[in-house]
C-alpha positions as CSV (number, residue, x, y, z in Angstrom):
1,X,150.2,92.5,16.5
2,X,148.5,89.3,16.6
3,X,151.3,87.4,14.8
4,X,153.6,88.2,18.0
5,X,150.4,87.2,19.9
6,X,150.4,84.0,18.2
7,X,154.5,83.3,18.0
8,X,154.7,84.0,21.8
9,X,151.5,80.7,22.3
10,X,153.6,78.6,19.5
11,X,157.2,79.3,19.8
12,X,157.4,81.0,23.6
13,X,158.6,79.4,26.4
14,X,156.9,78.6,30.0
15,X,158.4,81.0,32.6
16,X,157.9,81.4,36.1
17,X,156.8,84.5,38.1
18,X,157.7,84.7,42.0
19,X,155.6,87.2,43.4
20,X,156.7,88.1,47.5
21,X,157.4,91.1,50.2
22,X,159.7,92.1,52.1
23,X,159.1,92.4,55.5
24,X,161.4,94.1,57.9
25,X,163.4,92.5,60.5
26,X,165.1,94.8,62.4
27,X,164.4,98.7,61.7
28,X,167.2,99.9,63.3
29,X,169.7,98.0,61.0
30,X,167.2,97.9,58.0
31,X,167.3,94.2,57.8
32,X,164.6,92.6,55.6
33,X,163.6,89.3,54.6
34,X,161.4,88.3,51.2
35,X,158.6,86.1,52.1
36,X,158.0,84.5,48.2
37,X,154.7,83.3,46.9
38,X,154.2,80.4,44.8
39,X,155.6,80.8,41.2
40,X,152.7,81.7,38.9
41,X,153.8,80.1,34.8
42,X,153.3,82.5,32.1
43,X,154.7,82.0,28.3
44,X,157.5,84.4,26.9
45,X,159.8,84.6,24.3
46,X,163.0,84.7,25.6
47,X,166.4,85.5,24.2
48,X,170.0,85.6,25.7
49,X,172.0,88.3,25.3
50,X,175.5,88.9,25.0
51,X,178.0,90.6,27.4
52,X,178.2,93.7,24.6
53,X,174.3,93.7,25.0
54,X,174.5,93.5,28.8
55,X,176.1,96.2,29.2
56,X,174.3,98.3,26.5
57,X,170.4,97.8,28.0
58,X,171.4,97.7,31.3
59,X,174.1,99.6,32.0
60,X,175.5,99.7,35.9
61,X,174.6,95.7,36.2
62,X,177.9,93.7,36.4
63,X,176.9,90.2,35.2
64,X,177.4,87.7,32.7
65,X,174.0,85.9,32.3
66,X,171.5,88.1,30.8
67,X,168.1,87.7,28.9
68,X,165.4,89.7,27.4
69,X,161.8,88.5,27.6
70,X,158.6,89.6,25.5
71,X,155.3,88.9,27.0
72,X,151.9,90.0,26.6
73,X,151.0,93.3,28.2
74,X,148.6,91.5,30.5
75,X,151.0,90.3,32.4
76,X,152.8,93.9,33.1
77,X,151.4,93.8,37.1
78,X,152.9,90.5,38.1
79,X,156.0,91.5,36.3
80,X,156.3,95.5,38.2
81,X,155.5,92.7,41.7
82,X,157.7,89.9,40.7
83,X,160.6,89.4,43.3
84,X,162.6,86.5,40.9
85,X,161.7,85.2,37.5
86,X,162.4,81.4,37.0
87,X,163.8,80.3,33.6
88,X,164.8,76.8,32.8
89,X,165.0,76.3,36.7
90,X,167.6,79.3,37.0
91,X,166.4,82.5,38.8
92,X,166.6,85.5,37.5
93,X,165.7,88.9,39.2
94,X,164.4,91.9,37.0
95,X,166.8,95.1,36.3
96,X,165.9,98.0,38.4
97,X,166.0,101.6,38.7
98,X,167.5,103.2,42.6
99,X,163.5,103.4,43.9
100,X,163.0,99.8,42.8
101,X,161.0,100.3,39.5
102,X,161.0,97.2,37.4
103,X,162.2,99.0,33.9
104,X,159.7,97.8,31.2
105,X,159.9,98.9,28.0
106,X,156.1,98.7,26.2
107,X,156.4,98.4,22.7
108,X,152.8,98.5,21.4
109,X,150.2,95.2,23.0
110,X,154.0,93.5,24.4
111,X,156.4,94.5,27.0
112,X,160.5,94.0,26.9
113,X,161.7,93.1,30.0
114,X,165.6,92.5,30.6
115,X,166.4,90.1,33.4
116,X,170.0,88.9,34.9
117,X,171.7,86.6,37.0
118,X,172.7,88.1,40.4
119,X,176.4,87.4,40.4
């Protein structure tokens, strides 16, 4: 594992983490509002995916823009808090399960992570 360890410092690309909360407005209406953080830069490799592969990994997202990141497993809390990940100065928000679970798939010392476009 130290080859993907050293491709992801060589080849990966700098991404951005947004880390935030959501406060609540009005409880009656369950209104919230995310208060973000400042964007913390950690290195990924990152790969598009196509509209077949969207709808494959995560199926009940409509979108067109999708990716699929592989980052060390260090970095597995501030990607479970991450409100938006920034890519190329695009945001991209992580897929989800109904309770709000970032779905990470750990393969091993890395984690895959499928991200998308809000459309």
């Amino acid at each position: 594992m130290e080859e993907l360890k050293d491709l992801i410092k060589q080849e990966g690309q700098w991404i951005k983490v947004v880390l935030g909360k959501e406060i609540i407005i009005d409880p009656e209406e369950q209104t919230k509002k995310p208060i973000l953080n400042n964007p913390i830069p950690i290195k990924a490799i990152v790969t598009d995916l196509t509209s077949a592969q969207l709808r494959w990994k995560m199926y009940g997202i409509e979108t067109q823009q999708g990716k699929e990141l592989i980052i060390d497993n260090r970095h597995r809390n501030l990607i479970e808090m991450s409100q938006k990940i920034i890519i190329d100065d695009v945001d991209y928000v992580g897929w989800r399960d109904d309770l709000g679970k970032m779905q990470i798939r750990q393969e091993r010392d890395y984690l895959k992570i499928y991200v998308y476009r809000r459309s």
